[in-house]
C-alpha positions in Angstrom: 271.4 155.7 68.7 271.4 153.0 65.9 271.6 154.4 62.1 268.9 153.2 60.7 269.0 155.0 57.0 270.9 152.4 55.0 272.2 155.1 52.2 274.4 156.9 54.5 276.5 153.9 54.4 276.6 152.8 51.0 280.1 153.5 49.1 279.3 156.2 46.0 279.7 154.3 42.4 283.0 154.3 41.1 284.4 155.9 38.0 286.3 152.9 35.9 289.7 153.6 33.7 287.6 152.4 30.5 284.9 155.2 31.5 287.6 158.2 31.5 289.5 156.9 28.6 286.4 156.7 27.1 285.4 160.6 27.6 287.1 163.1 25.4 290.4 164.1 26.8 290.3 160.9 29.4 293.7 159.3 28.4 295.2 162.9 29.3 293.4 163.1 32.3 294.4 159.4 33.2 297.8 160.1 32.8 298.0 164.1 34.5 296.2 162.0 37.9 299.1 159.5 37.1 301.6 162.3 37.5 299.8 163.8 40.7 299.5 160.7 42.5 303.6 160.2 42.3 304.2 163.7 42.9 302.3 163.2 45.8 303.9 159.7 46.9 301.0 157.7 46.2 302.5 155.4 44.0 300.1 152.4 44.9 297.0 154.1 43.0 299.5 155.5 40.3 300.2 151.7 39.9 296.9 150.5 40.0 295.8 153.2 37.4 298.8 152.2 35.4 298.2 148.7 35.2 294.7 149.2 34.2 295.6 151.6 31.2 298.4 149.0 30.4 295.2 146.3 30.2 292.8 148.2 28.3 295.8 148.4 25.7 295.7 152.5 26.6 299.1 154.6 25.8 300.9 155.4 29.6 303.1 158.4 30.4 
């Protein structure tokens, strides 16, 4: 059976760093997901997160 609905393949938009530093409290948040991706062992994302905050010019943990 071929899929043919298009939508049920397309990747859901994506929440930037700017948008949730941007939102009241989104530095905070930023940097607790920071935390929980280490304390999990996913220091990739926590890296990529970091690196963006350290672009926009945004204070890190």
């Amino acid at each position: 059976m071929v899929c043919r609905d298009t939508n049920m393949h397309r990747p859901k938009a994506r929440i930037s760093v700017a948008d949730i530093a941007a939102q009241p409290g989104g530095i905070e948040a930023l940097q607790r997901r920071v935390h929980e991706l280490r304390s999990s062992g996913v220091d990739f994302a926590a890296n990529a997160i970091e690196q963006e905050m350290a672009d926009l010019d945004l204070p890190r943990p």
